[in-house]
VEXMAR-163340 format. One line per 4 residues: their letters; for each residue x negated, y negated, z of N, C-alpha, C. Coordinates in steps of 0.2 Angstrom, whole numbers. Atoms other than C-alpha are relative to their C-alpha. Layout:
! VEXMAR-163340
a = X/Y/Z/X/Y/Z/X/Y/Z; ... .
//
This chain:
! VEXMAR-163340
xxxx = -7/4/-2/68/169/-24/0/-5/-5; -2/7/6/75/157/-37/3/-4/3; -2/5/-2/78/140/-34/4/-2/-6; -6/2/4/93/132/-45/1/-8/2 .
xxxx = -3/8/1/97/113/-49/6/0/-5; -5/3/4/113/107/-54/1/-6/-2; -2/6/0/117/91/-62/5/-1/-6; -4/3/6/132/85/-71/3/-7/3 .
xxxx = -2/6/-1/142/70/-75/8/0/2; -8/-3/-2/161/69/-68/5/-6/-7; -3/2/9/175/62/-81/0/-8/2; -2/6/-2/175/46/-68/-6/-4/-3 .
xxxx = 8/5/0/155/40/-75/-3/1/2; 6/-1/-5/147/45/-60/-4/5/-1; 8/-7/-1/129/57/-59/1/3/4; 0/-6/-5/131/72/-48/-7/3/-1 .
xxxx = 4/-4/-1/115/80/-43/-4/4/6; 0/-7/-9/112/97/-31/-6/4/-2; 3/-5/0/97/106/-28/-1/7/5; -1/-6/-6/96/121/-17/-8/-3/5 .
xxxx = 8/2/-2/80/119/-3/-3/6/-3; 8/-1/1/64/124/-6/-6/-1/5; 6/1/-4/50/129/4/-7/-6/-3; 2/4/2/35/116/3/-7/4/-1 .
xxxx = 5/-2/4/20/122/-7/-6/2/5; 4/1/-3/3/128/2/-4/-4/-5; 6/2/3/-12/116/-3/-4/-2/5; 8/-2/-5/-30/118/2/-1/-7/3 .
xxxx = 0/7/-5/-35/105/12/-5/-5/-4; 5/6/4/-50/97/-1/3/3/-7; -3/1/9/-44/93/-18/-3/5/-5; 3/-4/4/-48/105/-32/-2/-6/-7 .
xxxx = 6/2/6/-59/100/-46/7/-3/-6; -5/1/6/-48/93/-61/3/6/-3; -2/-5/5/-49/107/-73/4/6/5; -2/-5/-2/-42/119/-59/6/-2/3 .
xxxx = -8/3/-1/-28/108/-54/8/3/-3; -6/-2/4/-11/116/-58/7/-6/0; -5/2/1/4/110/-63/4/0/7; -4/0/-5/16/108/-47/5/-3/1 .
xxxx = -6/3/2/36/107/-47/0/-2/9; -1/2/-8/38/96/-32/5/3/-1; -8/0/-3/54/99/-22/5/-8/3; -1/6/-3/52/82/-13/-2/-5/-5 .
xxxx = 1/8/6/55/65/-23/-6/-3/2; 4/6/-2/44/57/-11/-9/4/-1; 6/-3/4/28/68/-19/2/0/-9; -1/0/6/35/67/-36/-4/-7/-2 .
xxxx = 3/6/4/23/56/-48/1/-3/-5; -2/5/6/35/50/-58/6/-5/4; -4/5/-2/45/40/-44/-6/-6/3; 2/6/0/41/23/-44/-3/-2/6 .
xxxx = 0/2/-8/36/15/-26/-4/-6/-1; 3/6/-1/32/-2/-21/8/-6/0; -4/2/2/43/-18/-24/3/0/-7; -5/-1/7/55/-17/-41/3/-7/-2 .
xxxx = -4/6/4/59/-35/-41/-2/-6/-5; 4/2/3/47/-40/-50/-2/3/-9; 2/-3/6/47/-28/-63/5/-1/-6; -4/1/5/52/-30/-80/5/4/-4 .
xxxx = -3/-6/1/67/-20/-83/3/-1/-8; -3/5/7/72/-20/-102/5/8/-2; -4/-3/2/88/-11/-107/0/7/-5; 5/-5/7/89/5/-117/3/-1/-6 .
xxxx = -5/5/6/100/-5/-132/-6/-2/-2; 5/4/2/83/-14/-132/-6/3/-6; 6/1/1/69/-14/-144/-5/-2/0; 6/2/0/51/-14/-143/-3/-5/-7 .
xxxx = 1/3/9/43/-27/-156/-7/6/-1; 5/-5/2/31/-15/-166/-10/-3/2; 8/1/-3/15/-24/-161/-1/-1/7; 1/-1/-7/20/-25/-144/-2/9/1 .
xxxx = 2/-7/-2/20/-5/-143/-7/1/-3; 7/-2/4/4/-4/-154/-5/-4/6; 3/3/-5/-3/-17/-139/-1/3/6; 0/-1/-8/3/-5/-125/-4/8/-2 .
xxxx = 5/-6/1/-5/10/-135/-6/-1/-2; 7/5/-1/-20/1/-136/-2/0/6; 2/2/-10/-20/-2/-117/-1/7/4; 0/-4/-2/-15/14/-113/-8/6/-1 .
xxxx = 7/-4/2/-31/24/-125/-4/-4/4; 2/5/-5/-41/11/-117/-2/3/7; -1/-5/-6/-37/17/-100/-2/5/1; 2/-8/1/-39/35/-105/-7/0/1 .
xxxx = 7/0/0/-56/32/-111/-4/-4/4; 3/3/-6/-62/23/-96/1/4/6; -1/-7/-5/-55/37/-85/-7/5/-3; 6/-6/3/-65/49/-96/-7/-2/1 .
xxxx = 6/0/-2/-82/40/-93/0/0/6; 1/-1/-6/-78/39/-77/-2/6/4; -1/-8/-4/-75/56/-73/-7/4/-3; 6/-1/2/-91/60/-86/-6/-2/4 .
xxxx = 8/3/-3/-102/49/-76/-2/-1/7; -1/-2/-7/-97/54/-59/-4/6/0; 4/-5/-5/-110/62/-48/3/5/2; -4/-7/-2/-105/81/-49/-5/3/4 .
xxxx = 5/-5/-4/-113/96/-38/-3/2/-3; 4/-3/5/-125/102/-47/2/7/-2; -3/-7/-2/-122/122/-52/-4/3/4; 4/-4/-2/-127/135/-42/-3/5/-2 .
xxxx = 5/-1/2/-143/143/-44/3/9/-3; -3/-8/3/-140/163/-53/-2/4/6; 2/-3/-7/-138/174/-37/5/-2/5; -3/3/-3/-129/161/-29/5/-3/-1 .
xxxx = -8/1/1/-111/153/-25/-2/-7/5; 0/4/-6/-106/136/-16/4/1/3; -5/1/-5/-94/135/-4/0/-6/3; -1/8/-4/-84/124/7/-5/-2/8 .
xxxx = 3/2/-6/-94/117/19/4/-7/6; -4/6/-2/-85/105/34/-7/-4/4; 3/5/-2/-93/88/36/1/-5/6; -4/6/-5/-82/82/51/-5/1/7 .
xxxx = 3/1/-4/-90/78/67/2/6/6; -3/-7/-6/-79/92/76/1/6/-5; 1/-5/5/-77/108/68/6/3/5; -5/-6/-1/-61/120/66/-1/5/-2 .
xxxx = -1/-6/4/-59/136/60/6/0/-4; -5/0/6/-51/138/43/3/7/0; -4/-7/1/-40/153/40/6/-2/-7; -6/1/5/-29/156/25/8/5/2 .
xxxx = -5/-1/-4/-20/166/38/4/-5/2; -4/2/-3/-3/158/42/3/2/6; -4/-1/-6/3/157/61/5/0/-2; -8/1/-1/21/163/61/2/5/5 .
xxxx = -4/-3/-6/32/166/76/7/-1/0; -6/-4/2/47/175/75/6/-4/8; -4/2/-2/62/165/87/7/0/0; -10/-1/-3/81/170/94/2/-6/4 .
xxxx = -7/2/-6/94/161/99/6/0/-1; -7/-5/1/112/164/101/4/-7/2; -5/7/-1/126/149/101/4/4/2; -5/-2/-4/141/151/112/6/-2/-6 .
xxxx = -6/0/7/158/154/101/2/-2/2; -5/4/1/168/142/95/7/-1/3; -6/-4/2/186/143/101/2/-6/-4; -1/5/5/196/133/87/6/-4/5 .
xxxx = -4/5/-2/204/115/91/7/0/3; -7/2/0/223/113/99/-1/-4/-4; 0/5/6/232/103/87/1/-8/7; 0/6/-3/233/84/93/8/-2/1 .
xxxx = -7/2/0/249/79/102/2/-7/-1; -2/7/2/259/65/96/0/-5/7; -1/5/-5/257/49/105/5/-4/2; -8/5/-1/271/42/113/-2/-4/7 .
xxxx = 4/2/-7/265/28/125/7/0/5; -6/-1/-4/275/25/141/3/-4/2; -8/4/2/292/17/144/-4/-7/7; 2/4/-6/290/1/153/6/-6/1 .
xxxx = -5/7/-3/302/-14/162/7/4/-1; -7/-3/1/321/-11/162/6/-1/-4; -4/0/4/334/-9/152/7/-5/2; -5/8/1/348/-24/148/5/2/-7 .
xxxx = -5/-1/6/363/-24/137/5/-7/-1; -3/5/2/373/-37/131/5/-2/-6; -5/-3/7/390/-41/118/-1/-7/-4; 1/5/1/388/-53/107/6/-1/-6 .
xxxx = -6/0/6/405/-59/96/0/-1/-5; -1/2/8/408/-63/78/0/-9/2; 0/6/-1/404/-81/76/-5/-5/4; 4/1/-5/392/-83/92/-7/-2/-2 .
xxxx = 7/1/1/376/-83/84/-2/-3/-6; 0/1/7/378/-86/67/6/-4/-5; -4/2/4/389/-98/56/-2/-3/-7; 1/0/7/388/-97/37/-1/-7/-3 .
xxxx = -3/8/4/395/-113/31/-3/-7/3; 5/4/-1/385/-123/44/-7/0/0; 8/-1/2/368/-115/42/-2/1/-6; 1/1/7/370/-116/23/0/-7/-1 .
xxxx = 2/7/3/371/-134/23/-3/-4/-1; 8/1/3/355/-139/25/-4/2/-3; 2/-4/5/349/-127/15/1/0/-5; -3/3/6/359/-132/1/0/-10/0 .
xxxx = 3/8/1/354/-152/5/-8/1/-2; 7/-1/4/336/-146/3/-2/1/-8; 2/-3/7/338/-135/-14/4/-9/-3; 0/5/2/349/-150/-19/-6/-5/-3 .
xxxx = 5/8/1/337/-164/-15/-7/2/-5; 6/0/2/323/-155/-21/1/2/-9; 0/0/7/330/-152/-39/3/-5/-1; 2/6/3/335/-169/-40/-6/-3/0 .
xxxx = 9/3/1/318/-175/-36/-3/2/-5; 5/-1/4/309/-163/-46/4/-4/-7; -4/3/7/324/-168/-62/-4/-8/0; 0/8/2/320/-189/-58/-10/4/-3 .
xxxx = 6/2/3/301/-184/-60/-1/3/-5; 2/-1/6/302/-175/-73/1/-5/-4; -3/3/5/312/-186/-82/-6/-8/0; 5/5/-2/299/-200/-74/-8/1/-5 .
xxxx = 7/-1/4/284/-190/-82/2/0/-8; -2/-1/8/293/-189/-100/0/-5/-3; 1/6/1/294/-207/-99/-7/-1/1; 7/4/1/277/-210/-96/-5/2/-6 .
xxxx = 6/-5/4/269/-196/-106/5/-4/-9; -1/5/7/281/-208/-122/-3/-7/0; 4/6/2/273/-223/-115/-10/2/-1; 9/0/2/255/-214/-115/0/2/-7 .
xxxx = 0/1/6/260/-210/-131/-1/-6/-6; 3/6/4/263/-225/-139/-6/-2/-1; 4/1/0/250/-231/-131/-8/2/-4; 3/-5/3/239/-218/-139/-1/-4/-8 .
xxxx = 0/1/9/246/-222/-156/-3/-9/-3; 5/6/0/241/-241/-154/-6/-2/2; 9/0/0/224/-237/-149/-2/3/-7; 3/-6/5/222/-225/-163/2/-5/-5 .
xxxx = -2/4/6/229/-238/-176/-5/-7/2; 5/6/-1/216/-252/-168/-6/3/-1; 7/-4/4/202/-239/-168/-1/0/-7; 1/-1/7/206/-236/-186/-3/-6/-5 .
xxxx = 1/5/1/207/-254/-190/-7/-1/1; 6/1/0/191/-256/-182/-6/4/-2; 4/-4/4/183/-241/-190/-1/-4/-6; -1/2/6/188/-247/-205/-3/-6/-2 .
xxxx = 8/4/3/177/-263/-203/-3/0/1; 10/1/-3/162/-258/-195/-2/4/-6; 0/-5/8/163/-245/-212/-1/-5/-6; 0/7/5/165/-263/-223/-6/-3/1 .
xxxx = 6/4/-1/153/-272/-213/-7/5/0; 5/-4/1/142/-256/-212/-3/1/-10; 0/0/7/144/-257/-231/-6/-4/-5; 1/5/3/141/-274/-233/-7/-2/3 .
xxxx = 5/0/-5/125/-273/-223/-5/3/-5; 6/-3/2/118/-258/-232/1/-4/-8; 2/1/5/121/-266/-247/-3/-6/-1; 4/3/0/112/-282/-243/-5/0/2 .
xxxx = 8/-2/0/96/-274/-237/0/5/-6; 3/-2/5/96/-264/-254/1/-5/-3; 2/4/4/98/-281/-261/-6/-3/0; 7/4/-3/85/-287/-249/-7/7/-3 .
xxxx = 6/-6/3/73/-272/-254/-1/-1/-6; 0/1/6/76/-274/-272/-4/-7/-2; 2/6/-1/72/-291/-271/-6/-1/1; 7/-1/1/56/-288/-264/-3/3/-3 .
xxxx = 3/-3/4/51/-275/-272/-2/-2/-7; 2/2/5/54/-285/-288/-6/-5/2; 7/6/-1/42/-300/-280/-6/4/2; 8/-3/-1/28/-287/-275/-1/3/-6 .
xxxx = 2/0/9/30/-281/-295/-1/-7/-2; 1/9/6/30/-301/-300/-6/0/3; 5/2/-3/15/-304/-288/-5/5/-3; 6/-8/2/5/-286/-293/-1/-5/-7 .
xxxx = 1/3/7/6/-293/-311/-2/-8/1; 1/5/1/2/-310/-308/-8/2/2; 5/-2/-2/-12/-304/-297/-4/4/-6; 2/-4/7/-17/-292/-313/-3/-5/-5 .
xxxx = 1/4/3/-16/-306/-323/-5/-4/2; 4/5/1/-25/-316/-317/-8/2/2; 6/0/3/-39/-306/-313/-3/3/-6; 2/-2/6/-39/-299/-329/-3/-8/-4 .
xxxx = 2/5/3/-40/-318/-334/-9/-1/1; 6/2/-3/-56/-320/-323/-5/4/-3; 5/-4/3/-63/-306/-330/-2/-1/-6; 2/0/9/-62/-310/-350/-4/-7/3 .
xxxx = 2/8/-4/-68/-328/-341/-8/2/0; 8/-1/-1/-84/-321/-334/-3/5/-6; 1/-5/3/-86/-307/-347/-3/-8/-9; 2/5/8/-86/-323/-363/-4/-4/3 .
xxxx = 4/5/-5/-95/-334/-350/-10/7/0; 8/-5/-1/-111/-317/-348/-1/-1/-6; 1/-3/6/-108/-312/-368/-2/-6/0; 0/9/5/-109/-332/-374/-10/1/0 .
xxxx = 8/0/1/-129/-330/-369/-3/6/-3; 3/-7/-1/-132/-312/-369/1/3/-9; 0/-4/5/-127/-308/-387/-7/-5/-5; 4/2/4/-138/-322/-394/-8/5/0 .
xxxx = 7/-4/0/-153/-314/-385/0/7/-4; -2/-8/1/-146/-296/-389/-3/1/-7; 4/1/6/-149/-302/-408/-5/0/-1; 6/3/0/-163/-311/-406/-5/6/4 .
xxxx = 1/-4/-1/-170/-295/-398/-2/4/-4; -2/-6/5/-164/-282/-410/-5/-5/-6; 4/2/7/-172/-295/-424/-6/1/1; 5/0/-1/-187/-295/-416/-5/5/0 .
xxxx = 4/-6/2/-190/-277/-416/2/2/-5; -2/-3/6/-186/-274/-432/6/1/0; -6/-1/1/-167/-270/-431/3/-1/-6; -4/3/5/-161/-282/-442/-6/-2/-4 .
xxxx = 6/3/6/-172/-286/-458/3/-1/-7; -3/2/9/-171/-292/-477/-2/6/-2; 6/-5/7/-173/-278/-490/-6/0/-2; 6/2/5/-183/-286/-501/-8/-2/6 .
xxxx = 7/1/-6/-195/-292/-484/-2/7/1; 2/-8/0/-195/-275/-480/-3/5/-4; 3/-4/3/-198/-268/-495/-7/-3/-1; 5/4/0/-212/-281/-498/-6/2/5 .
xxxx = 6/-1/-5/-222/-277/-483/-1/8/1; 2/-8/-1/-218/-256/-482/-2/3/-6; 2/-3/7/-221/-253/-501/-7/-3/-3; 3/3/6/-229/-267/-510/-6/-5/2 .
xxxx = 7/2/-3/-241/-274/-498/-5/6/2; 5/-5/-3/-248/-258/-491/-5/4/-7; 6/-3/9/-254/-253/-514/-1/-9/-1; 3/4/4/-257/-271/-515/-8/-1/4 .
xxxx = 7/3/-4/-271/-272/-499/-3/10/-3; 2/-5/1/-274/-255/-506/-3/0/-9; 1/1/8/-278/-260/-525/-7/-7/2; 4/3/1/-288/-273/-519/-5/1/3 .
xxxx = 7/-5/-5/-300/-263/-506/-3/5/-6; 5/-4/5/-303/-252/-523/-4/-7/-4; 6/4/3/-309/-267/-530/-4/-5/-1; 6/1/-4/-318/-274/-518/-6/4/0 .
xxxx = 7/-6/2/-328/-257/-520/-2/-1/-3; 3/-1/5/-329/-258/-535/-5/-6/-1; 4/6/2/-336/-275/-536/-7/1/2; 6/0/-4/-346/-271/-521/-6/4/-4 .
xxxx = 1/-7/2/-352/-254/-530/-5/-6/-5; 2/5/6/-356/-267/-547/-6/-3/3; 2/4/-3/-363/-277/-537/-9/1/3; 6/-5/-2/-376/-265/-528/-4/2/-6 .
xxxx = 6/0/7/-381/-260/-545/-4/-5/-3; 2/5/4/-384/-275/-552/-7/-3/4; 6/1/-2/-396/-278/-539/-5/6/3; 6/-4/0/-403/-264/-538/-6/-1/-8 .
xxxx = 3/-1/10/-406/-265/-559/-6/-7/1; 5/7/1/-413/-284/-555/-5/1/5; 6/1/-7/-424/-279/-540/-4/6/-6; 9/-2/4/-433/-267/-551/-2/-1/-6 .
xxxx = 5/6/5/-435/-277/-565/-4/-5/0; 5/3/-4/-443/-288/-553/-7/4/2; 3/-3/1/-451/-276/-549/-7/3/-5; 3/0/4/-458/-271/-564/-5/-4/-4 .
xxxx = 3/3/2/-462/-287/-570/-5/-3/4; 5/3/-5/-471/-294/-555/-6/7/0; 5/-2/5/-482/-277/-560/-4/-2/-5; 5/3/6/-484/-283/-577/-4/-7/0 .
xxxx = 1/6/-1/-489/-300/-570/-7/1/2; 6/-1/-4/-502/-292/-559/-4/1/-6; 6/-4/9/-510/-282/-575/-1/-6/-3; 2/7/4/-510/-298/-584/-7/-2/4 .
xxxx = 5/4/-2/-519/-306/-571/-7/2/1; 6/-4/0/-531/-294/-568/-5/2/-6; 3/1/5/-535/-292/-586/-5/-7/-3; 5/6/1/-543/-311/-589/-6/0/4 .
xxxx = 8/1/-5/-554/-309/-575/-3/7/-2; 4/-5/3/-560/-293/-582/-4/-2/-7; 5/2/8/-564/-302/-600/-3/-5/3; 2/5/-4/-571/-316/-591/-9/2/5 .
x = 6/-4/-3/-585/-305/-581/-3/3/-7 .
//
């Protein structure tokens, strides 16, 4: 048997939508496992998993004109993977039944403290009854309520009830009065609205007047603080340079005041090791004294040298003759014996 849903839209805006009934689905009494779960076209909203439930006042409703900004969506499909993958270790890390051994199957076992009998047989009982026929409505008779008190009649003549000429003239002192009235106030308010005028145009000609010297005096104002600005600003440039000046004075001051001693020594320094010297002194002591102490050390030597010899030569002709001296003497005492 085919079930059928209609929905369209009517030309007024409105939604239309018709479904035919629908039997409601059997399902087993303990949940099937994920992977055997099927798909299920509810019938009733109130099991559909895509109607909303709870409060809605709270919820963020954002139009469909609207855009998401692109890093909010990348935040909510972030949140949602997330999710996902925390469902998935959950469901990974849930304590399952073990399998059943080769041989063997499991089955539903009931845990409850009373026990029924399961059957996937459905009880159905078959019921008549017969309604008594309609006969169709008489039509409904008009209402006509019922006559009541009694009836009177009476003649009434031309003139009696009604006269024109005296029931218009009050009606005509009213429309009168009341468009003279409204004429004086108009005329009342046209005079006022010329003196609010004027008035208007001699406020607006004193405002301007005194725009025009708070504008002068605003003038006269700003142009005596940039004189007053200027002004200082010159005296903290005359004062900066003064200041400059003078410790630049102080400075050459103590600077001729340090050098006055310090360059005497600086020289007197520098001459003392050598820096500053004569030529001729220089040359005098790095040339012509070091070949003249060297000219006289040769002839010192040589003196000495001479000197050696001569008394080597006089010591042995001492020598010699103090020999000869002995032979002598020993010769007389040998003629003599």
């Amino acid at each position: 048997m085919a079930f059928g849903s209609q929905s369209h839209r009517n030309p007024n805006g409105t939604y239309t939508f018709s479904s035919r009934p629908r039997p409601v689905e059997n399902r087993s009494k303990y949940r099937e496992p994920h992977y055997e779960q099927e798909q299920h076209n509810y019938g009733n909203i109130m099991y559909d998993r895509r109607v909303v439930r709870g409060n809605t006042y709270a919820q963020h409703i954002v139009s469909t004109t609207a855009q998401l900004d692109p890093s909010e969506i990348q935040r909510q499909e972030a949140i949602r993977k997330a999710a996902m993958a925390r469902k998935r270790a959950r469901k990974q890390f849930r304590p399952r039944t073990p399998e059943a051994l080769p041989g063997r199957q499991h089955i539903d076992v009931q845990t409850e403290l009373y026990l029924e009998e399961l059957s996937e047989v459905i009880v159905a009982t078959d019921i008549e009854c017969q309604t008594d026929a309609f006969m169709d409505k008489p039509a409904t008779p008009l209402f006509i309520p019922a006559k009541s008190g009694k009836d009177a009649e009476t003649q009434i003549e031309e003139g009696e009830l009604f006269d024109f000429d005296m029931e218009v003239q009050p009606v005509l002192e009213v429309l009168v009065g009341k468009t003279i009235e409204q004429s004086l106030l108009e005329v009342m308010e046209e005079e006022e609205l010329a003196c609010l005028r004027a008035q208007q145009r001699a406020f607006e000609e004193l405002r301007n007047n005194e725009l025009a010297e708070v504008q002068r005096l605003e003038e006269q104002e700003r142009r005596h603080n940039e004189e007053k600005e200027r002004r200082i600003a010159q005296q903290k440039e005359i004062l900066k340079k003064e200041k400059e000046t003078a410790e630049k004075i102080a400075a050459r001051a103590y600077t001729q005041q340090y050098l006055a001693g310090l360059l005497p020594a600086v020289f007197t320094s520098l001459r003392s090791h050598g820096y500053f010297y004569d030529p001729v002194q220089k040359d005098i002591e790095t040339n012509f004294f070091p070949w003249l102490m060297a000219e006289v050390n040769n002839n010192l030597e040589k003196r000495y040298t001479a000197r050696e010899m001569l008394d080597n030569i006089i010591l042995d002709v001492t020598q010699k003759r103090l020999e000869e001296f002995k032979v002598l003497e020993t010769q007389p005492n040998r003629s003599d014996s």
